[in-house]
N, C-alpha and C positions, 0 to 999 in steps of 0.2 A: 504494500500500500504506500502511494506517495504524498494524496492528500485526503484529507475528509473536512464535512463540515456537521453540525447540526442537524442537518437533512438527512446523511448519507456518510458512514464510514468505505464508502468508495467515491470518493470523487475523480482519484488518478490511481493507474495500476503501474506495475513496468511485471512483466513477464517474459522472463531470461533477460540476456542483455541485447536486444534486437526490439523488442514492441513495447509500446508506450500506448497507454489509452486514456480519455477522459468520459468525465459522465456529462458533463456539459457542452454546448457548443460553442468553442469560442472566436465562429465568425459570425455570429449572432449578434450584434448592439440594440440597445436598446431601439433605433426608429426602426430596424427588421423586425426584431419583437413584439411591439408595438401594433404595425401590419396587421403579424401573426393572429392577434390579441381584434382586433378591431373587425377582421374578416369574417372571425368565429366566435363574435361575443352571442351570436344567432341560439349557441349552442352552449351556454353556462347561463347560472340560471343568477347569478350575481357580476356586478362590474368585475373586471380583474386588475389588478396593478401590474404595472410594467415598472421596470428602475432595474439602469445599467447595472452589471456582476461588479461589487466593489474593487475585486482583485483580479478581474477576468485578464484585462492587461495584462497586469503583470504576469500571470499563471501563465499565457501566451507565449509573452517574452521569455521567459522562464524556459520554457518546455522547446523553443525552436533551441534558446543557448545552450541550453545543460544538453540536450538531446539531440533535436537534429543537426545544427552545424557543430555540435561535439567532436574534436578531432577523434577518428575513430571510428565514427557511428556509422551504422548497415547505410547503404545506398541502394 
């Protein structure tokens, strides 16, 4: 396990040292969300909140540095 939050003791996994995964989508921002949220309020039976991932950024940055341009990492 790499991260968890409140919601979910899986937020990021690393399985061997080749795969990385997350449980969020982090090219999602908030006006995609939003969209998301506005297209299909048809279909919840209360308003929904939307508000940007506070650390979705960085988790981002984070996971291309430590991982994908990791000197090293699978290609």
């Amino acid at each position: 396990m790499l991260a968890r939050n409140e919601h979910s003791p899986f937020q990021a996994l690393a399985i061997g040292t080749a795969c990385r995964t997350v449980q969020f989508h982090p090219e999602v921002d908030e006006p995609i969300a939003r969209d998301f949220v506005d297209r299909r309020q048809h279909l919840v039976e209360r308003a929904l909140d939307v508000a940007e991932a506070p650390y979705g950024a960085r988790v981002l940055a984070n996971f291309v540095k430590g991982f994908v341009a990791a000197p090293g990492a699978a290609r």
